[in-house]
C-alpha positions as a Markdown table, in Angstrom:
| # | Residue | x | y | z |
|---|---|---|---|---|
| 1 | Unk | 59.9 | -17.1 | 8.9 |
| 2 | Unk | 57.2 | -18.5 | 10.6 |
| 3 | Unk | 55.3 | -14.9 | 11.4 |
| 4 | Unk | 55.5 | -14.2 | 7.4 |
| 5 | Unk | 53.6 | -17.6 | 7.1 |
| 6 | Unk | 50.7 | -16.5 | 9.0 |
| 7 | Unk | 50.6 | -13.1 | 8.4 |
| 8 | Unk | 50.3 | -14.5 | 4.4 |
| 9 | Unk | 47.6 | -17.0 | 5.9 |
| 10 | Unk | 45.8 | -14.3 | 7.4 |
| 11 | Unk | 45.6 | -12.1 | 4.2 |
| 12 | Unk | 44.8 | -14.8 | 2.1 |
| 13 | Unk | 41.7 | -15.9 | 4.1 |
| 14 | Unk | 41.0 | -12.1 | 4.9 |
| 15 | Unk | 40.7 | -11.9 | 0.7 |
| 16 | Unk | 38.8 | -14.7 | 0.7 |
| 17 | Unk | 36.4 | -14.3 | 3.3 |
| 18 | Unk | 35.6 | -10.2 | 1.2 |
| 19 | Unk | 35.4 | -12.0 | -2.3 |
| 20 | Unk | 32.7 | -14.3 | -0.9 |
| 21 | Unk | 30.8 | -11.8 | 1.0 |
| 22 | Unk | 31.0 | -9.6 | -2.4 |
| 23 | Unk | 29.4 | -12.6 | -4.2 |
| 24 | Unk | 27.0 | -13.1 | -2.0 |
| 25 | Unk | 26.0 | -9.6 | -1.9 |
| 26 | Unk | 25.7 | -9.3 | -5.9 |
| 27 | Unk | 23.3 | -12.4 | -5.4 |
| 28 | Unk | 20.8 | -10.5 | -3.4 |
| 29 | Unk | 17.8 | -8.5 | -5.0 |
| 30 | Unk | 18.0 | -5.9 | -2.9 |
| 31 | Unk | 20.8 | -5.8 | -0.5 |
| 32 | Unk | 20.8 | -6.7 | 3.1 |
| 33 | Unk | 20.9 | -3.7 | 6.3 |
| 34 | Unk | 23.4 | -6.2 | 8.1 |
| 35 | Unk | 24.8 | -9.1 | 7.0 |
| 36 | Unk | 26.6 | -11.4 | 9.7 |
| 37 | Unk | 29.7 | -13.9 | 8.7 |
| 38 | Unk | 30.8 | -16.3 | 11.5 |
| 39 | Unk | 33.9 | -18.6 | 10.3 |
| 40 | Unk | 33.8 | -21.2 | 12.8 |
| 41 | Unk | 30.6 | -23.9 | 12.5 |
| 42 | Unk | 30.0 | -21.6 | 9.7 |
| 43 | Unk | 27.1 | -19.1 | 10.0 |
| 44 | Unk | 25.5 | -16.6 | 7.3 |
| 45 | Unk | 22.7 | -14.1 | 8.3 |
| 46 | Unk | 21.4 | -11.5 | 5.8 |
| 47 | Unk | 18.7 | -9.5 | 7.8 |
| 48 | Unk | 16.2 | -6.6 | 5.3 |
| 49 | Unk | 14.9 | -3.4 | 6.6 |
| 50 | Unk | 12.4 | -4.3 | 9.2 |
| 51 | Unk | 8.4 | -4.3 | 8.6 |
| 52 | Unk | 6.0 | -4.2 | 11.3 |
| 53 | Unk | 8.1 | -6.8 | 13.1 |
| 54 | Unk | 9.0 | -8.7 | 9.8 |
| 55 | Unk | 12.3 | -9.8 | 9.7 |
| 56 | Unk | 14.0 | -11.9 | 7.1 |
| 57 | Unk | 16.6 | -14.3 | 7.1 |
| 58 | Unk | 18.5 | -16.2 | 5.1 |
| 59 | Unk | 20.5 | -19.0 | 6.2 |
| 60 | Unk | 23.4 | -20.3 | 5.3 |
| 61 | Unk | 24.2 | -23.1 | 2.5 |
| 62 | Unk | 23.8 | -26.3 | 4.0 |
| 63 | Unk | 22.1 | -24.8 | 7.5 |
| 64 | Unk | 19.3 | -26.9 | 8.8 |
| 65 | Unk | 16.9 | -24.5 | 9.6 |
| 66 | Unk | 14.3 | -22.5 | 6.7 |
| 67 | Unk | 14.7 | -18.9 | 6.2 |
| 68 | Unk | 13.1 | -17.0 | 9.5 |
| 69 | Unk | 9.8 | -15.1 | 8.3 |
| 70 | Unk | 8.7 | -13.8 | 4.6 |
| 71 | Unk | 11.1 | -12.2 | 2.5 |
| 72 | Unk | 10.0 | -8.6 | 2.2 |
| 73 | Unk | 10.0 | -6.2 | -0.5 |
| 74 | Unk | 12.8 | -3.1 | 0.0 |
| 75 | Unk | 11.7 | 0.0 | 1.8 |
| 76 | Unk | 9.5 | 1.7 | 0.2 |
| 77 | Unk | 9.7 | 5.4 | 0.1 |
| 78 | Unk | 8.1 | 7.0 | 3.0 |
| 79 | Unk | 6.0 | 10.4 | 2.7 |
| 80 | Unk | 7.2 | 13.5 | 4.4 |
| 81 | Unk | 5.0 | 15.7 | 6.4 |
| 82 | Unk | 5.0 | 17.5 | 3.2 |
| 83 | Unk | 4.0 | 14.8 | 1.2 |
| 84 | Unk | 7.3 | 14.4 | -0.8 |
| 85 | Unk | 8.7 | 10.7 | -1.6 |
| 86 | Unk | 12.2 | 9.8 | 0.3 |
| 87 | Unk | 14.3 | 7.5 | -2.0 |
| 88 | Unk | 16.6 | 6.1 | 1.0 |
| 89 | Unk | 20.3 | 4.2 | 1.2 |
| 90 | Unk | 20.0 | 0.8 | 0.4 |
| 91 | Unk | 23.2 | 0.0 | 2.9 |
| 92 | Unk | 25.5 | 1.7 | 4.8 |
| 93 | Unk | 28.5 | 2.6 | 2.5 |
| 94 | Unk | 29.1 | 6.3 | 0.7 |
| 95 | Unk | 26.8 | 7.9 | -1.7 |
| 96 | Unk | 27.7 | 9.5 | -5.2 |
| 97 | Unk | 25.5 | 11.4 | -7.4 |
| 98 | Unk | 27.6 | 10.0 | -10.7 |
| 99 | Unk | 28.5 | 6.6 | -12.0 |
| 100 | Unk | 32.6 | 8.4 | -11.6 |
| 101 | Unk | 34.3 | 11.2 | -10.9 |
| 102 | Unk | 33.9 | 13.6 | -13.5 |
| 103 | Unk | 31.0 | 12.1 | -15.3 |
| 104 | Unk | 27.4 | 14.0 | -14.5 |
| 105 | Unk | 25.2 | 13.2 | -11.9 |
| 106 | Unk | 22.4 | 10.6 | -12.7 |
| 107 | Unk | 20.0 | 13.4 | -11.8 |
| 108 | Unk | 19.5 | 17.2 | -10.8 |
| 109 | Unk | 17.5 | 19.1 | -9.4 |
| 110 | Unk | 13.6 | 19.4 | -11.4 |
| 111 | Unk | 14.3 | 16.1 | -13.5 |
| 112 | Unk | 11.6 | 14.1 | -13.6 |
| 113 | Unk | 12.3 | 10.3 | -13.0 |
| 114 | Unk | 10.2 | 7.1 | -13.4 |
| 115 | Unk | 10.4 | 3.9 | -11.1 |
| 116 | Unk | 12.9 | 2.6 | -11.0 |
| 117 | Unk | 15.3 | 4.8 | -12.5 |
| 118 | Unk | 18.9 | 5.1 | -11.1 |
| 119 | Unk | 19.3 | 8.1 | -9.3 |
| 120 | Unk | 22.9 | 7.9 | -7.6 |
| 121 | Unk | 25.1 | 4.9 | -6.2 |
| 122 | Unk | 25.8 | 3.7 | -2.5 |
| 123 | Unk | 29.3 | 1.7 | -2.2 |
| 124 | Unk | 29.6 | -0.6 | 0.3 |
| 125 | Unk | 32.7 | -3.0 | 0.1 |
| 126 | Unk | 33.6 | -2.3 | -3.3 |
| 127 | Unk | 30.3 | -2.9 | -4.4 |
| 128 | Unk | 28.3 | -0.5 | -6.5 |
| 129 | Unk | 25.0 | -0.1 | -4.9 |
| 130 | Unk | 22.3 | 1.2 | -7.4 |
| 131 | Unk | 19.9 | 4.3 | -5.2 |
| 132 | Unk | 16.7 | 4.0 | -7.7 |
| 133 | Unk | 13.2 | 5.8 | -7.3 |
| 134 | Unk | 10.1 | 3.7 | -5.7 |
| 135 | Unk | 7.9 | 5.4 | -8.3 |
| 136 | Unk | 7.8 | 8.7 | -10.3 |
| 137 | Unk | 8.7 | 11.6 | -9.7 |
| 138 | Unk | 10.5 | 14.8 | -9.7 |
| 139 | Unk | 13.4 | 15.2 | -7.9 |
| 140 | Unk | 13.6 | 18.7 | -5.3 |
| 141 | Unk | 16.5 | 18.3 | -3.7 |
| 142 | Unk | 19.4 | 16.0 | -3.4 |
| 143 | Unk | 19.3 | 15.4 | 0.5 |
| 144 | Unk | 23.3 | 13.5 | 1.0 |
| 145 | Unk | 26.6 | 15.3 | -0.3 |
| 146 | Unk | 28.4 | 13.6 | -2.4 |
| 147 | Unk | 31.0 | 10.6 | -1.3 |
| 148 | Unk | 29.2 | 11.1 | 1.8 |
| 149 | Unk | 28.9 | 8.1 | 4.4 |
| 150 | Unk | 25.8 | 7.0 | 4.6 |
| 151 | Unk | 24.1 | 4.9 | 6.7 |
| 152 | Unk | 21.2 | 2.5 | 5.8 |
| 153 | Unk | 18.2 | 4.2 | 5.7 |
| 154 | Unk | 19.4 | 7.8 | 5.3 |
| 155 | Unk | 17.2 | 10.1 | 3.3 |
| 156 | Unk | 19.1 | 10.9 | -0.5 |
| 157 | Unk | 16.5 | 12.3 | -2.7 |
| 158 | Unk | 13.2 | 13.8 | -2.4 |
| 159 | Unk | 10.9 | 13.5 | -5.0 |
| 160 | Unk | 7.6 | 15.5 | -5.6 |
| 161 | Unk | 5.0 | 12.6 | -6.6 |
| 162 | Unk | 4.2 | 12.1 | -10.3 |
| 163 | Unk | 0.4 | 13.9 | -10.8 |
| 164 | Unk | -1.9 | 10.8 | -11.0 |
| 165 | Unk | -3.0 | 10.3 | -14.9 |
């Protein structure tokens, strides 16, 4: 009897401990690359994408110590040699191209998008991650398959830049 008592335990806290990291994660702007949990003397870290040395942290309720550094904006997309924008995962998790299965993709191929506009999703824990573009564009190729693990960071879309005007 006394196994089934802590394998209940064990499932209750595992549920509770994913809830809170799922509320905590809908809190954020933009989410975190990692995100470290530590149960015992209780210990949050939420670190972003990493800036010329820049790192952000945000500490725990009731922690002592500020926040670590600036908070940053998210990742902006980088040029490619060819001077196309890279829209980027947000977190590690699978990408889709469509809100569900069977619906159609936010965008194709040649559709011409603004800033942020929702381009696909990234799931991470049950958590639907919105994939938007940094500024306008149109999109040349979808770069991740879809429901294909991801990992933060991982080139998705490429955008030709919006012509100034």
């Amino acid at each position: 009897m006394r196994q089934a008592e802590t394998a209940r335990d064990e499932q209750h806290l595992l549920e509770t401990v994913e809830h809170s990291v799922l509320r905590l994660l809908s809190g954020f702007r933009d989410p975190p690359a990692r995100l470290e949990i530590t149960a015992g003397a209780v210990t949050v870290t939420a670190e972003w994408g990493v800036a010329e040395g820049v790192r952000t942290v945000v500490p725990a309720q009731g922690q002592a110590h500020p926040a670590a550094g600036p908070a940053i904006p998210a990742q902006e997309s980088a040029p490619a040699v060819d001077d196309r924008l890279l829209v980027r995962a947000p977190t590690v998790g699978v990408f889709y191209v469509a809100a569900q299965p069977g619906s159609p993709p936010f965008v194709t191929v040649g559709d011409r998008v603004g800033a942020g506009e929702q381009l696909g999703i990234v799931e991470a824990m049950k958590l639907m991650i919105p994939v938007t573009a940094d500024a306008p564009g149109t999109v040349v190729e979808v770069l991740a398959g879809n429901g294909e693990a991801v990992e933060y960071d991982t080139p998705l879309f490429a955008l030709s830049p919006a012509e100034p005007g």
